[in-house]
N, C-alpha and C positions, 0 to 999 in steps of 0.2 A: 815539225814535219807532219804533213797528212797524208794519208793511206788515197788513195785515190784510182780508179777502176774508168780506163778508158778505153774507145773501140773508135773505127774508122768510117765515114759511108764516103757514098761519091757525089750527095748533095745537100746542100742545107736544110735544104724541107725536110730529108730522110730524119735527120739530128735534129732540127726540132721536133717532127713527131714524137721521136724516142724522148727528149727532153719533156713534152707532153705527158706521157706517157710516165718517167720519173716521178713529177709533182704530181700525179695521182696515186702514189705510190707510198706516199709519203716523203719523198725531197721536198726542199725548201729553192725556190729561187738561187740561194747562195750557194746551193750544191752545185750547181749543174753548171758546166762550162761548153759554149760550144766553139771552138777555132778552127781558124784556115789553116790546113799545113800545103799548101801550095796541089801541084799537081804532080801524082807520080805516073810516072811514064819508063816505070820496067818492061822487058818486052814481054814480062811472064803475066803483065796484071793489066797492061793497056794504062789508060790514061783513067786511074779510078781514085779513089780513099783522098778529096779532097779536101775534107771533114774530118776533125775530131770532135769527139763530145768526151768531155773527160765527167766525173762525177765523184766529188769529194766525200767520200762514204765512214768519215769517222763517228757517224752517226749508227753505227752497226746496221745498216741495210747494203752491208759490200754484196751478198747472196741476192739481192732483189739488182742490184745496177748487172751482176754477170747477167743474170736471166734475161733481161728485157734487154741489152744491149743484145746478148746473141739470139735471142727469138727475133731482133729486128735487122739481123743479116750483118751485124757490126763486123768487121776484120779486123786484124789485128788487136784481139782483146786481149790486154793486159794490165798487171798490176803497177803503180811505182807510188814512189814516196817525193812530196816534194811540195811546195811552200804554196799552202791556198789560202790568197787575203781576199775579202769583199767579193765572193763568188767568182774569180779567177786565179785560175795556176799561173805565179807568177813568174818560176823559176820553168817553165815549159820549154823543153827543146824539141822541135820535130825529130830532127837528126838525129837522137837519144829513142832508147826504147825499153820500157822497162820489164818486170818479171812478165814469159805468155802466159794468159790465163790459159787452163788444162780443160779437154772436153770432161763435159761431166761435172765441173764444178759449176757450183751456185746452188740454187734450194728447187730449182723447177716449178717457178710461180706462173698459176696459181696450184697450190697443191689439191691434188683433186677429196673431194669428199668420201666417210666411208660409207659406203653403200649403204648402211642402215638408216643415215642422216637424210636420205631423197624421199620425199612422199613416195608412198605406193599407190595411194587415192587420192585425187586434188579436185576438192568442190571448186578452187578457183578463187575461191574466197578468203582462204588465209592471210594475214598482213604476211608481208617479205619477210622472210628469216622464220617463221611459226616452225617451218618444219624441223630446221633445228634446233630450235629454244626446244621443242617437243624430246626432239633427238637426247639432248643435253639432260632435261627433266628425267627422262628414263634411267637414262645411266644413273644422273647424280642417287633417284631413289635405290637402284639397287646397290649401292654404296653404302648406304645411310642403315 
């Protein structure tokens, strides 16, 4: 069984952006599932969530799939367990729904910087990341 972290939108472009957005993330192709569950038509949600993107997270990024699924408007995010071969959940039921995910979980990526890590002065000229290799440098010396 795999651990697996899925959310709903109401179009496919939506879930593959998000799916985009995963393999920069670090997901692999094989993680990331996207399916039709058909169209739901309660009268409290209209005719929306005809997508799922599930995301097989036994790869210890379950905190990076909450985050980006709920920064991209997902519904219905939730946890469940259940059989991922060759980049699809094979055992997937729509009609099934597994643990809600809770507000507040996941890691809130990206986590922001500490304030001492941000230039104060920037000639502009720095390689990317200088200010932190600098940031990093300070600390490590007064450790040492």
């Amino acid at each position: 069984m795999s651990s697996i972290v899925a959310g709903r939108f109401d179009s496919l472009a939506s879930a593959e952006e998000v799916a985009r957005t995963l393999f920069a993330r670090g997901f692999s192709v094989w993680d990331v599932s996207i399916m039709s569950v058909g169209q739901d038509t309660a009268p409290d949600r209209g005719a929306a969530d005809r997508v799922m993107l599930a995301a097989c997270v036994n790869n210890g990024l379950g905190s990076v799939a909450v985050d980006v699924l709920r920064e991209a408007g997902a519904s219905g995010l939730e946890r469940a367990q259940g059989n991922w071969e060759c980049g699809q959940w094979t055992d997937f039921n729509p009609a099934s729904h597994g643990e809600p995910i809770r507000d507040g979980e996941g890691e809130y990526w990206p986590r922001p910087l500490a304030r001492e890590a941000v230039a104060e002065e920037s000639t502009g000229n720095e390689d990317p990341g200088s200010e932190l290799e600098h940031f990093i440098d300070q600390k490590r010396a007064g450790h040492d």
